[in-house]
N, C-alpha and C positions, 0 to 999 in steps of 0.2 A: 504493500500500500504506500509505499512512501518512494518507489521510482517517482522520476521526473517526467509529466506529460510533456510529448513529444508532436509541438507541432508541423503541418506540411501547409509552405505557402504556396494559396491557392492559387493557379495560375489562369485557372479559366475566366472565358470574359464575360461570363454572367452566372446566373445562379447553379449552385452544385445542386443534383437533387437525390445523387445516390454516392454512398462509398461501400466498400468493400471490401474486407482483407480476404487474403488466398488462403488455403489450409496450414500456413505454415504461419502463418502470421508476418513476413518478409516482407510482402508485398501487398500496396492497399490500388485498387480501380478505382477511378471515380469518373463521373458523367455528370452533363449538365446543357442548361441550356443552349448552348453555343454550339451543340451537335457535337462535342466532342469527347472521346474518350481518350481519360489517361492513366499510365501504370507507374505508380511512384516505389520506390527499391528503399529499404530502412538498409543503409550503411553508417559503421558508426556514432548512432544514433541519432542521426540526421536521416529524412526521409528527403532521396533524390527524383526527378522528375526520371522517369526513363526510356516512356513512350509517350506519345501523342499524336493521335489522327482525329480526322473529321467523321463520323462513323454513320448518321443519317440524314437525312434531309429534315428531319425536325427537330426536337427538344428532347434529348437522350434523359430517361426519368429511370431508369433502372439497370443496375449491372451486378451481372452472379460470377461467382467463379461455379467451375465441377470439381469433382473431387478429382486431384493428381494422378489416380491411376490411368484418368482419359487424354491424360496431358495437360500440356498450360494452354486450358481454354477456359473462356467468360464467353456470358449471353448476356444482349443488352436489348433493350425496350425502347421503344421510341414515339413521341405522337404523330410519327408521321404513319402509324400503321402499323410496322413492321418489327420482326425481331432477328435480331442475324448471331450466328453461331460464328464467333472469332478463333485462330489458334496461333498461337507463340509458335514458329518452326523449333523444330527441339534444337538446334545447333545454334540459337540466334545470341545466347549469350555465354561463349564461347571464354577459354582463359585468356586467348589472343582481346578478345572486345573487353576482358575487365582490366587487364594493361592498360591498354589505348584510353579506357575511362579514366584509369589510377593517374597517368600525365595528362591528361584536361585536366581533372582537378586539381594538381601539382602546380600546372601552367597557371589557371585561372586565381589562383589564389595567390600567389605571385604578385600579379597579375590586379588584382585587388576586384575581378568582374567577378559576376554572379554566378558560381558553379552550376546550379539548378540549370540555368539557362543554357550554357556551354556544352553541358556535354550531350554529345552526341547519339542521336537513336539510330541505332545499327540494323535494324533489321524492323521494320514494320508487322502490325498482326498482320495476319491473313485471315482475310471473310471466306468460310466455308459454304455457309448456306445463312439463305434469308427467306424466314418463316413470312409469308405472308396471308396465311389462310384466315387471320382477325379481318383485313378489311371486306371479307363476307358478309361481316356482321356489322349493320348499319349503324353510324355513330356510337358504336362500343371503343372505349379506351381501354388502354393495357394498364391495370394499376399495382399489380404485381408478378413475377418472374421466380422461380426457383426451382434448382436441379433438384431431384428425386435425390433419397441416400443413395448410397454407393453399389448398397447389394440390391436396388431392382432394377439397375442397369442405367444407359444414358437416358432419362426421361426427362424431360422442362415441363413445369405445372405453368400453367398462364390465368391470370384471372382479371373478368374485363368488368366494366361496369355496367353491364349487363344481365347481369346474372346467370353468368355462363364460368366453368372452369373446363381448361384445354389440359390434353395432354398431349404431348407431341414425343416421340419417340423414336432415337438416331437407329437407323438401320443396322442390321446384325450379320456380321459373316461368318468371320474369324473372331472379328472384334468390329464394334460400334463404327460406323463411317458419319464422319463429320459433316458429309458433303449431301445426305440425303436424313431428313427428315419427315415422319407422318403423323397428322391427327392420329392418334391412339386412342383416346375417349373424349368425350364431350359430355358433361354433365352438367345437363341446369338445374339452378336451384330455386326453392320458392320463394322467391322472397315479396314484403307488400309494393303494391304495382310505383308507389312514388319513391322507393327507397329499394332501387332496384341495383345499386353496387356492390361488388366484392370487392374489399380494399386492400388484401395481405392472406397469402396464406403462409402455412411453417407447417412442413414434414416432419411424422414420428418419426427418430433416426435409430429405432430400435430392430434390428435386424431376427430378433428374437416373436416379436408381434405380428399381427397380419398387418398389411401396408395401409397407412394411416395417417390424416392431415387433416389439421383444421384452417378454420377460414374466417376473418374478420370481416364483417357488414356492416353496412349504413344502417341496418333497423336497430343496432348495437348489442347483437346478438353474435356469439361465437358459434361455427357450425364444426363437427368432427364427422369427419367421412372416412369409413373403411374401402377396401379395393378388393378384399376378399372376392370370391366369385364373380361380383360385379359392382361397382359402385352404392354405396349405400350409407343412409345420414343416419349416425348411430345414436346422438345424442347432441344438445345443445346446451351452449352458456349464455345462460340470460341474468345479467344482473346489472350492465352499463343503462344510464339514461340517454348516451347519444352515439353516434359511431362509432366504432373500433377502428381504429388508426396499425396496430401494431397487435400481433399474436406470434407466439415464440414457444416451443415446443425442447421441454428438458430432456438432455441425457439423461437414460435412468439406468446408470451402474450400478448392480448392483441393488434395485431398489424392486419391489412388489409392486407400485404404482408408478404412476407417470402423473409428471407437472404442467399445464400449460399455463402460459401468464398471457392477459391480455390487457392492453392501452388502449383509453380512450379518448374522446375528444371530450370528453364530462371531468379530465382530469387526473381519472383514478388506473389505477391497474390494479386486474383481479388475478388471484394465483387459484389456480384449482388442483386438486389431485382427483386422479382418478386410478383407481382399482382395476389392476391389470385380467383379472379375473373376472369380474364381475362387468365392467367398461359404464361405471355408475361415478359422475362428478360429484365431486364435493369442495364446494367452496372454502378456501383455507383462509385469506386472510384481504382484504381489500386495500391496497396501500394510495393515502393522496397525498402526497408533501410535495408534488409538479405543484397543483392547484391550479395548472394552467392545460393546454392539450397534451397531451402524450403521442411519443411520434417512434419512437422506434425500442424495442426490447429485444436480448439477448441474453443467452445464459453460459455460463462459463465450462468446461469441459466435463465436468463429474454433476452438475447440475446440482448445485447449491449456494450460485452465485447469480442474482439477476443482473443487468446495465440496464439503466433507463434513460431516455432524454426525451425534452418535451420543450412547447413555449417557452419556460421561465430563464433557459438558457443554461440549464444544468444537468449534469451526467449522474446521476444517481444508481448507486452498488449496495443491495439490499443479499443479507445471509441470513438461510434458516437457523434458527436453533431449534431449542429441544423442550417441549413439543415441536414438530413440523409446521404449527398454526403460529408458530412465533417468528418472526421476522423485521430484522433490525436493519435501519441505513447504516451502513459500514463506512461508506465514502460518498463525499459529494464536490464535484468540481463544477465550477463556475467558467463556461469559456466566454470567446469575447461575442460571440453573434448567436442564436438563436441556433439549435441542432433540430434539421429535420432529417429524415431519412427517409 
């Protein structure tokens, strides 16, 4: 708790609307307005720029990594429609390219210019494939993006404001090809006819369960969908007064239950357990110290760590104790601009 926050100056020319670390934590993506995507590298404990391209014709709102076994690929969102599957060449940052970095930054600092800017992007992504099967769907926006866990292979959930969730699913030979993509499933949801968006979903990452996600709505209700045999709503969390902004799905090492937490625009975030046995929610604990919206949650590796950030301009790190219905802020930092995600 007592490391030094590490910040990355933003260089993009207008609003950021998504970041992203990679599985390793090394590397963060971020998108934004400006149509742009870029991959910042933690050296040193400075975060370096180290790619950046133009990547849609609109306002890039969302970027995922997949898990490393697929390689160094992210999927990005965009309102111009579309979603396109990116990939790092595996050879693009080679010992020879982190030399050549090592004396830019030697030069540059010398030098007294701005490192970040200087050095050099050796090798651009490469766009695989560009999912376009959403502009089907009339006036439906992309409002959230996420890879499937690991072990049900390369799948992207999509959810529009429609009340529609996509699965799209990389073709299979030997192994996953980058380069072709299929609607997999399509499942609508009920929702009331004026409050017809899906804002966020987050995958069970429990390899041990049947395959399993919930979803965040504008009626501000939480939905959980199993994939068993075929799509199905197994259970709902109703206890927000207005949208859910943010739903986040715990590790559960280890544990007989499973935790989701969800953020709202009412403020609060709800932590629930649910009974791996029985698949019966139980409300643990309601946290408000945002008091403002809540916009993004995460949980930490063993799943007894939440991160929050909302409106008030703070990062809040909430741990269970003992009982599990107890839960204290641990840490709270104050950055300089308002954190959405």
């Amino acid at each position: 708790w007592k490391k030094k926050m590490v910040s990355i100056i933003n260089t993009h020319q207008s609003y950021v609307h998504d970041t992203k670390f990679d599985y390793y934590g090394q590397r963060v993506a971020t998108c934004g307005s400006d149509m742009k995507i870029k991959v910042w590298l933690l050296r040193e404990n400075k975060w370096e720029s180290q790619y950046e391209w133009k990547g849609h014709n609109g306002q890039i709102t969302n970027v995922e990594w997949a898990h490393p076994s697929y390689g160094q690929v992210i999927a990005t969102a965009s309102r111009d429609g579309t979603i396109k599957i990116w990939e790092e060449p595996a050879k693009s940052y080679t010992q020879a390219s982190e030399r050549n970095l090592r004396k830019q930054r030697e030069a540059t600092a010398s030098s007294g210019a701005s490192t970040t800017k200087s050095l050099k992007k050796n090798v651009m992504w490469i766009s695989r494939h560009t999912i376009s099967e959403i502009q089907k769907y009339p006036n439906a926006i992309i409002n959230d993006i996420k890879f499937a866990p690991q072990h049900l292979g390369l799948q992207l959930s999509v959810v529009l404001s429609k009340a529609k969730i996509l699965l799209f699913k990389a073709a299979e030979a030997n192994a996953p090809k980058l380069e072709t993509w299929k609607l997999h499933i399509e499942i609508p949801v009920q929702l009331p006819e004026k409050k017809q968006s899906i804002n966020c979903i987050s995958w069970c990452p429990s390899r041990f369960d049947d395959p399993m996600f919930v979803i965040g709505c504008e009626d501000g209700k939480g939905r959980v969908y199993s994939l068993k045999d075929k799509p199905k709503l197994i259970f709902e969390l109703e206890n927000h007064s207005s949208q859910i902004h943010a739903v986040a799905w715990a590790p559960c090492l280890g544990k007989s239950y499973h935790l989701i937490a969800t953020g709202s625009k009412d403020g609060t975030i709800n932590i629930w357990k649910i009974d791996r046995k029985e698949n019966t929610p139980v409300l643990l604990v309601t946290l408000d110290d945002h008091k403002q919206e809540v916009w993004s949650l995460s949980w930490n590796v063993t799943g007894t760590i939440l991160a929050s950030s909302g409106d008030d301009g703070k990062v809040r790190m909430y741990k269970s104790g003992i009982p599990s219905k107890s839960w204290t802020c641990v840490k709270e930092m104050a950055v300089q601009h308002h954190v959405h995600a």
